[in-house]
N, C-alpha and C positions, 0 to 999 in steps of 0.2 A: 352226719348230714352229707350226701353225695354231691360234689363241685359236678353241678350242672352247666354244662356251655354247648351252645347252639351253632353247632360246624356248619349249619345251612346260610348262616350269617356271615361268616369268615370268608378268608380270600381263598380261591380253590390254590392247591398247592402246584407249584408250577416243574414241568416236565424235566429231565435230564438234559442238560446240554448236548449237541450233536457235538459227535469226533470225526474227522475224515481221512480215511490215506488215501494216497495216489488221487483218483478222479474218480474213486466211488466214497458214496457219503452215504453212514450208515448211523441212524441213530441208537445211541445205547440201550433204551428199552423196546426196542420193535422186533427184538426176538420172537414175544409171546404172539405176531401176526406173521410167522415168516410164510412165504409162500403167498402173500396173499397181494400181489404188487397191486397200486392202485395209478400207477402212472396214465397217462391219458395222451401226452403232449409225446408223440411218438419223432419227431424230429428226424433228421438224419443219420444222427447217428445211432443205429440202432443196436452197433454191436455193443457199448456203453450201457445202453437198456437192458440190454438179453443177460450183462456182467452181472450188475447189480441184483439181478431175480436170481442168478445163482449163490451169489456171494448171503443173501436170504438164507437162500435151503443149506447151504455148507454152515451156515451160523447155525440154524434151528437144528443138523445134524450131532452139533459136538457143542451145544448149550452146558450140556455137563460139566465141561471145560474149564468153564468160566460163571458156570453160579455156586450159590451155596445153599441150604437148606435153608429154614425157618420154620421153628413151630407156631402157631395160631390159633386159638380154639376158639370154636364158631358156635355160641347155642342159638337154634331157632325154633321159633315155639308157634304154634297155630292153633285159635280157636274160634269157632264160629257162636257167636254171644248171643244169637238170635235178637236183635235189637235191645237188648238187656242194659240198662246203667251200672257204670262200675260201682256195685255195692262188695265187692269183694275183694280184700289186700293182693297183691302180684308178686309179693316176695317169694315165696317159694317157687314162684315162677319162675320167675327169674334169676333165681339163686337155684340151678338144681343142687349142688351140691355143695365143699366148702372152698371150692376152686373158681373164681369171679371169673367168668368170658371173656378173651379179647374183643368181640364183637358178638352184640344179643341182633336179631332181628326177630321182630313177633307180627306176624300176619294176623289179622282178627277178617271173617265175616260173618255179614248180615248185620253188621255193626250200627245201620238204623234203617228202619224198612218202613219206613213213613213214606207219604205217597209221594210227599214234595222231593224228596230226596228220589226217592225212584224216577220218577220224570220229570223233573227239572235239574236232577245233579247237583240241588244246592249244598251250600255248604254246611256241616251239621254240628248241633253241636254237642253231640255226644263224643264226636273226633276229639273235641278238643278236653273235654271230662275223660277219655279212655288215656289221651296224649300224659296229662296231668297224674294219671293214677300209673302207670309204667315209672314216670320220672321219680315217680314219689317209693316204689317198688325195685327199683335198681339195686344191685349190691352194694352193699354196704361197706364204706373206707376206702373205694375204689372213684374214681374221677371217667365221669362217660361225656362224651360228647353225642348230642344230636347228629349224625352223620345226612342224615335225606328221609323223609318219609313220602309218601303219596298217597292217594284215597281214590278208586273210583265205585262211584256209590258208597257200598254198605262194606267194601273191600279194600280193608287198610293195612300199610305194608311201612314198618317203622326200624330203622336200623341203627343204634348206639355202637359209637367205638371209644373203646378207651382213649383217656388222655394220652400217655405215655406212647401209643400207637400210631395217634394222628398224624405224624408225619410222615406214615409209609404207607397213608392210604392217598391214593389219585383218581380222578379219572371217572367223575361220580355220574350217572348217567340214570334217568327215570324214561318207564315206558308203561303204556298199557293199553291193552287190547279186551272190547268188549264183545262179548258172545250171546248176549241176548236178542232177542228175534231182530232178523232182519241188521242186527249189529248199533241196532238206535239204541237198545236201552243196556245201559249197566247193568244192570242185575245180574247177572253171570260173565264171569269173564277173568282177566289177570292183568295184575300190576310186579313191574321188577323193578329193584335197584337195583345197577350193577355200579363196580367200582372196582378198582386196582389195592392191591395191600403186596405193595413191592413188587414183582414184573408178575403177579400171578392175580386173571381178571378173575373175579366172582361175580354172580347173577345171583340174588334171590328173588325167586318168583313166588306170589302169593297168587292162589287161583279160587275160584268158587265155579263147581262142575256143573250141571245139568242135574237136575233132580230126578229122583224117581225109581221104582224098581227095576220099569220096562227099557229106561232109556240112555243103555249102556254105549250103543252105538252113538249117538249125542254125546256123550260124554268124550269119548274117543275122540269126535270131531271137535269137541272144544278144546282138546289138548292140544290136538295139529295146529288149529287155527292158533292161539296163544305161542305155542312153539315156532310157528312160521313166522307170525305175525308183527311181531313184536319189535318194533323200532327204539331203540333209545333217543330221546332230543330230535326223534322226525328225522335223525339220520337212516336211508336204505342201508349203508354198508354197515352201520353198529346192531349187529341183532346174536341172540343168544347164541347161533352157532361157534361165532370165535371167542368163546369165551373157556377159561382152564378148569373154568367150575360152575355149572349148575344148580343149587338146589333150590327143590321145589316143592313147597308146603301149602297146606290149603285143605278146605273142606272138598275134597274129588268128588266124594258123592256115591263112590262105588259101594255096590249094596252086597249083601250075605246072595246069592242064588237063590231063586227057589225052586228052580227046575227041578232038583234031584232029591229036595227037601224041604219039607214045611216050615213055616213061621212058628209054627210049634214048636217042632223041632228046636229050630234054629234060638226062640229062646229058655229052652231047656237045658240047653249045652252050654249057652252063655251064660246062665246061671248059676250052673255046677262048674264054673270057670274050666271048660273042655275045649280050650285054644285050639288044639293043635288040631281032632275034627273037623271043629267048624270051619277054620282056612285054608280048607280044601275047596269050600265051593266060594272063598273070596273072588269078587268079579275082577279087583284089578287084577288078581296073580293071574285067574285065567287067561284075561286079556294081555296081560304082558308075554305067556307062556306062550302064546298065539303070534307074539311080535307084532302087535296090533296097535300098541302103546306104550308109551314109554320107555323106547327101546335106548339101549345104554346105562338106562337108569339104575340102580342101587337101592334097595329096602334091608333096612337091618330088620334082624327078627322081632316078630312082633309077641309081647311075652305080657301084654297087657288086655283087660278086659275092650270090648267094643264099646266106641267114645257115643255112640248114636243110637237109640234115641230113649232120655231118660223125661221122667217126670222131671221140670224143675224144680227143686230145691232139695231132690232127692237123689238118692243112688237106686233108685228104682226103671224099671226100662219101662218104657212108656203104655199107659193103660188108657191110652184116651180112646175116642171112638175108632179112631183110624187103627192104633195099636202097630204103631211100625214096628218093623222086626228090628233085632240089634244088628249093627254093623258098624265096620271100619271106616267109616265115611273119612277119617280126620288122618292125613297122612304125611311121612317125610321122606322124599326121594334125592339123588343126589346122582351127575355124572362129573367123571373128572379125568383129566390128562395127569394126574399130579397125584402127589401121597395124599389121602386122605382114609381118616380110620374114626368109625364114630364108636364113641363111649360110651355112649345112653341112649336108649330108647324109649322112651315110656309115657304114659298117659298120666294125666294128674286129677282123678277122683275125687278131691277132697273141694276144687271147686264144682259148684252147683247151681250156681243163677240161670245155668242157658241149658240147654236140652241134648246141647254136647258136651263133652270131657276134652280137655286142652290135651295138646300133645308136645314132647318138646323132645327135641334130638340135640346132642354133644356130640358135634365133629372135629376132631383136630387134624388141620390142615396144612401141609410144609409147601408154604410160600417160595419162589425161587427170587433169590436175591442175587443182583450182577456184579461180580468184581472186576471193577474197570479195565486197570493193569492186565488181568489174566484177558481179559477179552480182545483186548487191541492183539496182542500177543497172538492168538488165534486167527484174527481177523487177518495180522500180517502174512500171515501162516495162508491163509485162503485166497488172499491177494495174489503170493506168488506164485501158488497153483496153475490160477486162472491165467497169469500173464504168459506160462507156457501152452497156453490149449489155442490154434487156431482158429480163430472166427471168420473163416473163408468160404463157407459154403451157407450155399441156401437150407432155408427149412425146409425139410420132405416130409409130406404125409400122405394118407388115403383113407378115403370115405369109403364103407361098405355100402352105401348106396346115396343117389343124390335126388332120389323121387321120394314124397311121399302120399300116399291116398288115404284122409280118411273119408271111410264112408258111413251114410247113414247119422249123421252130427245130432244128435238131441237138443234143444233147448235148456240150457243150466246142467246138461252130463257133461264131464271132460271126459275128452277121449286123449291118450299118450300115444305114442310110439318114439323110439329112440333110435339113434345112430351114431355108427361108433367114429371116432376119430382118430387113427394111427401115427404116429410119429416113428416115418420109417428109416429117420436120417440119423446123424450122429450127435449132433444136437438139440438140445431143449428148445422147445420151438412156442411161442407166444402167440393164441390167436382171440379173435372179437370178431362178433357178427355186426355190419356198418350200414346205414342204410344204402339203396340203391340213389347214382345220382340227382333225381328227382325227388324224392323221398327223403325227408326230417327223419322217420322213426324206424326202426329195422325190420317192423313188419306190422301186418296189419292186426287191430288190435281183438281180435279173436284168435290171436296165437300167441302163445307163452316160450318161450327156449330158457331153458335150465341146463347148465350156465352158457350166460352170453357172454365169456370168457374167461379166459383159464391159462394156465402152462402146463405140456405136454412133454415129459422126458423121454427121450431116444427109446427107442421097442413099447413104450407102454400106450395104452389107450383110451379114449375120454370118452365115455359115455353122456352123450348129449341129447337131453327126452323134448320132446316137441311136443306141448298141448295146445289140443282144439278144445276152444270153453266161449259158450254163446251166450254174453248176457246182455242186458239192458242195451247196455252202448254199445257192445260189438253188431247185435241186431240190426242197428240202424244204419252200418255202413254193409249189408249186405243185400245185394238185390233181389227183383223179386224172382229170380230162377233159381234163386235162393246158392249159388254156385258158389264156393270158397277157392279160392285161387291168389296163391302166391309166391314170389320171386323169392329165396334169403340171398346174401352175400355172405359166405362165409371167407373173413381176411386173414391171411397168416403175417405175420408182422415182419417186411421183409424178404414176403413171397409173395405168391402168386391167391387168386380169389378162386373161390368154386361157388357153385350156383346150385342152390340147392330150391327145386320144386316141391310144392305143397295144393295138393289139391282135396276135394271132395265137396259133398252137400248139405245142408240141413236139411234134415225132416220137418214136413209141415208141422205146424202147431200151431195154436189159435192165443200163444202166449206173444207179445209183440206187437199184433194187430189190432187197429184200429178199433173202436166201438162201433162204429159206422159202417165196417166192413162186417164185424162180425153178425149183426143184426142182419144182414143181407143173406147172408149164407145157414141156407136153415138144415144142410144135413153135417155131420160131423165132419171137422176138416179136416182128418188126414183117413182115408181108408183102405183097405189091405190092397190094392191093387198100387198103394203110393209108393209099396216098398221095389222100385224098380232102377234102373239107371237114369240119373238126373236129364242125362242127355236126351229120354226118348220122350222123357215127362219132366218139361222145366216148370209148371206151375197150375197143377191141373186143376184147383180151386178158382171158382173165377166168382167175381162181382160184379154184380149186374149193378151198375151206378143207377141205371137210368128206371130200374121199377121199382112203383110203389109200394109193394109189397115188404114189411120189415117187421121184423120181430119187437118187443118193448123192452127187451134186455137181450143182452150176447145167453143163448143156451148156456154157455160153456158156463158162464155164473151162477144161472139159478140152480145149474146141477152142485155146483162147488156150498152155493150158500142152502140150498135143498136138504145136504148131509150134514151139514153143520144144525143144522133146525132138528132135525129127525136125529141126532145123537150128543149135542155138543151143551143144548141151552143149560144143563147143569152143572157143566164141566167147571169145577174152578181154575184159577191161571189164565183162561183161554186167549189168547194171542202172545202172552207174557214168557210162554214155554216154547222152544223151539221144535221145530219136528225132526222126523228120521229123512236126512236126504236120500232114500232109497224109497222113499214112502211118498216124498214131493211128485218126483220122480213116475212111480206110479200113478199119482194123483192126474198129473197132467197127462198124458199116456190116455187114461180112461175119458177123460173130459175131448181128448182127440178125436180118438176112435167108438164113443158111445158104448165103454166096455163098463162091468162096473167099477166101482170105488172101493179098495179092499185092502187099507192101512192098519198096523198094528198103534197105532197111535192118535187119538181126535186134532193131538194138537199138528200133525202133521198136515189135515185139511185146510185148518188154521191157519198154520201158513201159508200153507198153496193160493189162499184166498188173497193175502198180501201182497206176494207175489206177483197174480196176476194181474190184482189194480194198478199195480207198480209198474208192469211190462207196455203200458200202454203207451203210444207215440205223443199222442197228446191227452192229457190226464183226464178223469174223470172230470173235473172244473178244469176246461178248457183254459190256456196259458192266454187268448188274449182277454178273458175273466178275472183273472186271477187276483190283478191291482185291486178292481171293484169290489171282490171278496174280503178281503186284506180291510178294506176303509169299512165295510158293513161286518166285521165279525162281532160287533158288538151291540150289534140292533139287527131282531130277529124281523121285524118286519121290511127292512130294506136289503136283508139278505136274501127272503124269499121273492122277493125283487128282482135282483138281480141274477138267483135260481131260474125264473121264469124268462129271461134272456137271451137263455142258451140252449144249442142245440137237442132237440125235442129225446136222443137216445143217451146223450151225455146227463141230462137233467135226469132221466129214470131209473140209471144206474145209481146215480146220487143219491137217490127217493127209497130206490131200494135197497142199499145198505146200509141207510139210515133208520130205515123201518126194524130191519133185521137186529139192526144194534141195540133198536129201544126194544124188540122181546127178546133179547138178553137181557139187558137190566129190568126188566121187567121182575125175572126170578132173580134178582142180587140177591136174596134171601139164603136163596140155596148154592149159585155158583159163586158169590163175592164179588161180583162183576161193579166197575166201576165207573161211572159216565167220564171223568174227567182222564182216567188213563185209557180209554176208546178214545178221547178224542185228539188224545195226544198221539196215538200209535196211525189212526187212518188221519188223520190230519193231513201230515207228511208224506200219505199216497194218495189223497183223494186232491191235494191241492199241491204245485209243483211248480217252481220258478224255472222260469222258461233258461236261463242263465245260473250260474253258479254263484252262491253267496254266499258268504264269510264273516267271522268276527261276531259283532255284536248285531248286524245285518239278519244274520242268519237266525241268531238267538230269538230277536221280537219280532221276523216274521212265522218261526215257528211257532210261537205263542201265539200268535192271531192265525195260523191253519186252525190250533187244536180249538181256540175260542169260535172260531166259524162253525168247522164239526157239532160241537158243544150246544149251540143254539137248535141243533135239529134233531139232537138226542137227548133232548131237556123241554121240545114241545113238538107236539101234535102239527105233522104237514100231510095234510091229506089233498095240495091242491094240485 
């Protein structure tokens, strides 16, 4: 019987003691963040500051010095159960071989795809029957503790550490980032533990990709977005990049090509188990070979049949109507600063409840362990260094340039451009972008700067990228000349400031604008003569306030919901699937300029439709409505009430994508379309709190958007 104890119950284990020589104080495990100073409180004395960033990098240089190895071995396992109950034992699973894990983690998705769970994120209880069939499956004579799991949606991510270990784990940290449309629903997305096992951080990341054969570019994008995104504890500075190890398991989703080869083909070969063919047209290797994705990453070789897609309860690949082709959907990737060498690779066959094959990789990883003694010894060693190097001169540097223009701004396109930063003195020089003195924040909030600080050593240089990105809220603080213009401060710590300009335009778009505007304006709002300098043409669309003349909906919609009608009403997933943001992109573009609609994908329309209800200044259900909505979401007759209240082009919009949404569900037959997940998704864009709300606020006025929706895609309003 394996001695089960639950470490998410326990006291977390408390950090190293600080040492300090002289008047720098350096704690004994902050090697593994060296370089990365977090001080704030810049004081006078700055040469103290600038000591301590060095005495950092001279530790992180000769770390060698003063640690010692560790071996560790990591099994992590992934399989996606397609909402399946645990009918099947986990021993083998979790036993790959006769060598017990110092730490198992096993990602499961699709782990229940029930609706309530998909839109409401309740809690389920297959979690806790999957929780129970693991514990019950552990290796045998060996003592595991619970270390953290987390769940979002159907995406569960469970990490066991040995007893015997538990005290050289710290620092347990849970995060996750969701990538389903618009980022409201779980359904795709990732969840990470990370934690400390002696001064060396791990991240396991459980992901579930973007489906589909077409949509590998979505896929890519959910890896960035997951990768970037990803906070531990809602801390900004805790995210995947400083961490000594990486790995990343999960159903990707990457499918077999079929560009250069049929579905025939492709299960012909996987048949006659003809590996090494067929993984010439795998899409992640392409994609990665391309540097597209997962760059740094590690795949051991793949020496197993493809995990995707079988009949369930069979070893058979799937013969249903659809007849997917096989593929590596199910994957184990891995980056690292540190030793690490995996054992095992391989797929496990013999289970069969779900329509994918488990996969489970054996890492052994050499942990860095600090020996106190040898480290102060070092430390003295670097102190007396420093006490010889004069700290008498200013910081020197030089910008290769202190203007920027972009032009031509898209709506939801980022545009980059970088600039380099020199450090031409003798010393390592400290800088941060600060606001100006009238100004809270360092710039205005349609501009990004990666990074807004850093340390520069003498000759080398800091590439620092500036992006323009227009959305929602930046919108609203730009005028109607539509002109972008702004001041940075760039501070050297100890020196002197440089000022660096930022200018350009947005391009018209009819994404942002009012309903009441657009209804006015009956020929397309941006056209070719728009593409000129801002300055000769600040806003050559104009609105006639004062004529009667108006349209019953914004063009730009019925065009958007016109293509969705004419190719979509069958579609199944349809708003559930995210689109190609190149495809958005296009979408809006066309809907501009009256060009056509020309996506490689429906559900990218899909979005765009989202999108746009969502771009609006004030919502579909006007904000001072909104209260009123909220008290009638649950009596259709005092809803249509309250409908009839409000403004005669806001109420039509309302009418008609309510209409639109009942011949959807009309054919649920054929698309699966479902009234109460429409009403949860336009809910949240059709109706909008004029202010921010939180907690459990936010929870049961979302439930009374989706139950208002609800009322008008469940009857007949024809008035």
């Amino acid at each position: 019987m394996v001695d089960f104890i639950d470490y998410e119950q326990t006291e977390p284990r408390q950090r190293a003691t600080a040492v300090s020589s002289d008047d720098v104080h350096i704690k004994l495990d902050d090697w593994s963040v060296v370089g990365q100073s977090t001080v704030h409180d810049y004081g006078e004395d700055w040469v103290t500051y600038g000591r301590e960033t060095a005495v950092h990098r001279a530790l992180n240089q000769r770390k060698n010095e003063f640690t010692n190895l560790q071996p560790c071995r990591v099994l992590c396992v992934t399989w996606n159960v397609n909402g399946q109950l645990p009918s099947e034992d986990l021993d083998t699973l979790l036993s790959v071989d006769d060598r017990p894990a110092d730490v198992i983690c096993v990602g499961f998705q699709e782990l229940d795809l029930s609706p309530e769970t998909l839109l409401l994120m309740n809690d389920s209880s297959k979690e806790l029957m999957w929780m129970e069939k693991m514990k019950a499956g552990l290796p045998k004579g060996v003592s595991y503790k619970l270390l953290k799991h987390i769940r979002l949606v159907g995406i569960l991510l469970v990490v066991y550490v040995r007893e015997s270990m538990i005290s050289r784990v710290s620092e347990v940290y849970i995060g996750s980032v969701s990538t389903g449309i618009m980022g409201m629903l779980g359904n795709k997305g990732g969840v990470s533990i990370k934690f400390n096992i002696d001064m060396t951080t791990i991240s396991i990341v459980n992901s579930h990709l973007a489906a589909h054969q077409e949509m590998v570019e979505r896929r890519n994008q959910d890896y960035r977005d997951i990768f970037t995104k990803m906070r531990f504890d809602n801390d900004e500075a805790n995210t995947l990049k400083n961490c000594d190890i990486v790995v990343w398991i999960g159903d990707l989703n990457y499918r077999v090509s079929e560009d250069e080869i049929t579905g025939e083909e492709i299960r012909a070969l996987a048949e006659k188990w003809e590996i090494g063919p067929l993984l010439r047209f795998d899409q992640l290797r392409e994609q990665r070979n391309k540097h597209l994705v997962f760059e740094e990453f590690v795949e051991d070789t793949i020496n197993f049949m493809p995990t995707y897609k079988y009949n369930p309860g069979t070893d058979k690949f799937d013969t249903s109507e659809k007849c997917r082709t096989p593929a590596w959907c199910d994957r184990i990737l891995w980056k690292s600063n540190t030793v690490l060498k995996c054992e095992d690779y391989r797929s496990h066959p013999i289970h069969k409840l779900s329509d994918h094959k488990p996969v489970s990789a054996v890492l052994l990883v050499q942990t860095r362990v600090v020996d106190v003694q040898k480290k102060q010894l070092v430390l003295d060693e670097i102190l007396k260094d420093l006490d010889r190097i004069a700290n008498d001169s200013l910081p020197q540097a030089a910008l290769n340039r202190t203007e920027l223009n972009f032009d031509g701004v898209k709506y939801l396109e980022a545009q980059e451009q970088p600039i380099t930063l020199q450090n031409t003195g003798t010393d390592l020089f400290e800088f941060e972008f600060i606001p100006k003195l009238e100004d809270r924040s360092i710039c205005a909030p349609w501009l990004r700067i990666e990074p807004q600080k850093g340390v520069v050593d003498p000759g080398n240089v800091m590439i620092i990228n500036f992006t323009v990105y227009i959305d929602n809220r930046a919108l609203k603080t730009i005028g109607p000349d539509r002109k972008l213009d702004e001041i940075l401060v760039l501070h050297l710590v100890n020196g002197k400031d440089y000022f660096i300009s930022v200018s350009g335009y947005l391009v018209q778009t009819s994404f942002g604008r009012k309903i009441t505007d657009l209804v006015r304006i009956p020929d397309p709002i941006r056209r070719q003569n728009l593409l000129v300098d801002i300055e000769q043409s600040p806003d050559e669309v104009k609105v006639d306030e004062e004529s009667p003349v108006a349209l019953n909906i914004p063009k730009e919609l019925w065009r958007i919901v016109d293509y969705l009608y004419q190719h979509a009403l069958f579609e199944e997933e349809l708003f559930a699937v995210r689109g190609s943001p190149m495809d958005i992109g296009a979408v809006r573009d066309a809907i501009d300029t009256d060009g056509p609609i020309q996506v490689s994908s429906i559900h990218s329309v899909a979005e765009s439709l989202i999108l746009f209800l969502d771009s609006f200044p004030d919502p579909v259900i006007p904000y001072e409505h909104y209260p009123v909505c909220l008290e009638y979401c649950t009596h259709f007759a005092n809803s249509k009430r309250a409908l009839r209240n409000m403004d005669f082009s806001h109420r039509n919009v309302f009418k008609y994508i309510c209409a639109f949404l009942r011949e959807i569900l009309s054919h649920s037959e054929r698309n699966r379309s479902n009234a109460k997940f429409l009403s949860q998704v336009f809910g949240d864009v059709l109706l909008k709190p004029q202010l921010p709300e939180a907690g459990n606020v936010a929870k049961s006025t979302s439930k009374k958007r989706s139950l208002f929706v609800y009322q008008f895609l469940t009857n007949d309003y024809d008035e």
